[in-house]
N, C-alpha and C positions, 0 to 999 in steps of 0.2 A: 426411422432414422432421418434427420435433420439432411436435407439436401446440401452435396458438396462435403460432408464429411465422415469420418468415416470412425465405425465404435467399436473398440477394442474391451475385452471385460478381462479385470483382474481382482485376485485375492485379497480383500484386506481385512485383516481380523479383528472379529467384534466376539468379546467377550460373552457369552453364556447364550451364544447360535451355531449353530453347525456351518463348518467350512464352506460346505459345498451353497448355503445358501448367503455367502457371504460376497456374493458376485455383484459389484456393483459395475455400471457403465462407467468407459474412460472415454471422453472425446478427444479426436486427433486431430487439428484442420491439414488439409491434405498440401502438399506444397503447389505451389505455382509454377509449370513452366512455362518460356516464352520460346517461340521458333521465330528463325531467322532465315530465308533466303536471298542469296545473290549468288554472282556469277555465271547468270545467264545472259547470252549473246541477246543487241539490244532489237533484235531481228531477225527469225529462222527462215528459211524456205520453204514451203508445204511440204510435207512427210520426211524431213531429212531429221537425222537425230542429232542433237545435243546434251550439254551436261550443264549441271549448276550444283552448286552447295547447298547442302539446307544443316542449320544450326540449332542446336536444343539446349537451351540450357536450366538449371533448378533453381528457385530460388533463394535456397540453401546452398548449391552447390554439390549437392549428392552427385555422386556416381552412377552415368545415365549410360554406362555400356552395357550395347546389346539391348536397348530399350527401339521398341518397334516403332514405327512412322510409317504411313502412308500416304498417297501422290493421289489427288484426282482429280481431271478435267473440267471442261466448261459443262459437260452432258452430265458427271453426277458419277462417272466411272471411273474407278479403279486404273490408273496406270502404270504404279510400281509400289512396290512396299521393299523397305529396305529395315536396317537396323544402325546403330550408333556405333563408332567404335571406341576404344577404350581411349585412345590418344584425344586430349585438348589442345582446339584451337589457339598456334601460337599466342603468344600475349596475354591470355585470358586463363581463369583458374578454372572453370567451370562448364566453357562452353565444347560441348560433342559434335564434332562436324563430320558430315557424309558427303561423298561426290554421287551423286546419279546422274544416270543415261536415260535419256527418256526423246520418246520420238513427236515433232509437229503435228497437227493437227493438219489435215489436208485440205480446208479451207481456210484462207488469208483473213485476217483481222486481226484485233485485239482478243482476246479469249479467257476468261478468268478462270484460275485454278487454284486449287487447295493443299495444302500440308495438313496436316492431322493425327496427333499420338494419344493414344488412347491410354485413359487413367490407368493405373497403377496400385493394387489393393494389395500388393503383398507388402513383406515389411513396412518401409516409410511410405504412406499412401502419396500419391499425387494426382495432381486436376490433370483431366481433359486439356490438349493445348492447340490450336490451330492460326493458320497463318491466311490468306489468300494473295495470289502474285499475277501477276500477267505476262502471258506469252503472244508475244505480236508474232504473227504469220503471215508472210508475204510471198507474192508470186514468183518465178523465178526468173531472175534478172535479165531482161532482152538484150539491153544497151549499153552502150559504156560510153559516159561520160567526163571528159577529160577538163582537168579545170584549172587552168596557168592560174595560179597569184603572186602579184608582185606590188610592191611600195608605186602608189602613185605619182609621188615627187620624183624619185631618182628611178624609176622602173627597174629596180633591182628584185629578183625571187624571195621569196619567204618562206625559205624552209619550217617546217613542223608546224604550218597552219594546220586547223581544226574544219575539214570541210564535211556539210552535214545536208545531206537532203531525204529527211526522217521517212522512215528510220535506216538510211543509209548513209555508213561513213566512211571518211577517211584522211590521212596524213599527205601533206605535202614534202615534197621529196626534195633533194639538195638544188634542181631545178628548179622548184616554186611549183611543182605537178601533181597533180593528185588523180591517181583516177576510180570512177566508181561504178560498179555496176548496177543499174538498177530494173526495174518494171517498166511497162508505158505507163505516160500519167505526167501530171501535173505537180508540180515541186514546189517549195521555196528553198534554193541553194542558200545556206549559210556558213560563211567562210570568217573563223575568228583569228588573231595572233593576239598575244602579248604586245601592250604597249600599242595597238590597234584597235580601232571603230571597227567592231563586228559589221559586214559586209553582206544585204542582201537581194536577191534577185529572183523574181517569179521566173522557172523556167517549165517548160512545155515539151517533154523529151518522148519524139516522137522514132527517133532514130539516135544512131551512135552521133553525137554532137562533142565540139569544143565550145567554152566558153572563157571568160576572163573576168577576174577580181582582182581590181585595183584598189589596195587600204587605204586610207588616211590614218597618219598617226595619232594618237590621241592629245587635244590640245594639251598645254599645262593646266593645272590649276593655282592658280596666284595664291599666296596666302600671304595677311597682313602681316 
């Protein structure tokens, strides 16, 4: 058999030979799926659990419920194995989406892991499909870091800034506040708005600290 597809045999009738040896080969190419994951938090804890989505979909659009997937680590193991449910992803004709629970890995880093659904030979064949995604792990947070931002000109607050010191995040409040909790360790604070010069700052967070981000608005640009 030809790699990747798959050979089905049927009847077709030849004049003055017996049925039974009238079996020739049908080849099928098998379909294609692709897998999808998001909505994973963009930083766990060590050992705490989370959830994310993972998406399947055909490239025909067959009917992928109760089609099996499995979950597996940076070491090569097994973490979960779930199934597809009958329901598609709003907006979309064809895509099968799952929520899993799945627990960190208890050492801190970046860590690669895998999705995986294994082909399909009943009815409509289909291919092998896998994904791979990463789960960043990090220590748990000592400190809290409190971070005023306001407009440099009129020192006014700027609610719903964007403050980020990766991979820890968070929103500024109707005060212009944000606060974060993070590790020890060495950062770059970056603080963005609308209509503002992204804002940024080596910091050094050795203990619960405040800090301060002053924006500048973004100049014009002229146009002839």
């Amino acid at each position: 058999m030809e790699s990747g597809k798959e050979t089905h045999e049927s009847s077709i009738p030849n004049p003055g030979s017996r049925p039974e040896a009238d079996a020739v080969a049908e080849t099928v190419e098998p379909h294609t799926t692709s897998i999808v994951a998001w909505d994973m938090p963009s930083a766990i804890e060590v050992g705490e659990r989370f959830r994310m989505k993972v998406g399947i979909k055909c490239s025909h659009e067959c009917d992928l419920t109760d089609r099996e997937f499995r979950i597996y680590d940076h070491h090569g193991a097994q973490v979960a194995c779930a199934m597809l449910p009958a329901d598609r992803w709003p907006g979309t004709t064809g895509l099968h989406v799952a929520e899993v629970e799945l627990e960190a890995p208890t050492e801190d880093g970046l860590h690669t892991w895998s999705i995986k659904a294994q082909s399909l030979d009943e009815g409509i064949p289909h291919a092998e499909a896998s994904v791979i995604f990463g789960v960043r792990v990090v220590s748990h947070p000592e400190y809290l870091v409190t971070v005023e931002t306001v407009d440099r000109v009129d020192q006014t607050p700027l609610r719903g800034a964007r403050v980020v010191m990766h991979p820890y995040r968070a929103v500024t409040d109707d005060r212009g506040i944000a606060e974060v909790r993070v590790a020890k360790g060495s950062y770059t604070l970056f603080v963005s708005q609308t209509r503002y010069v992204t804002f940024g700052l080596p910091v050094e967070v050795t203990a619960d600290m405040t800090t301060r981000a002053e924006l500048d608005v973004e100049p014009l640009v002229e146009r002839n």
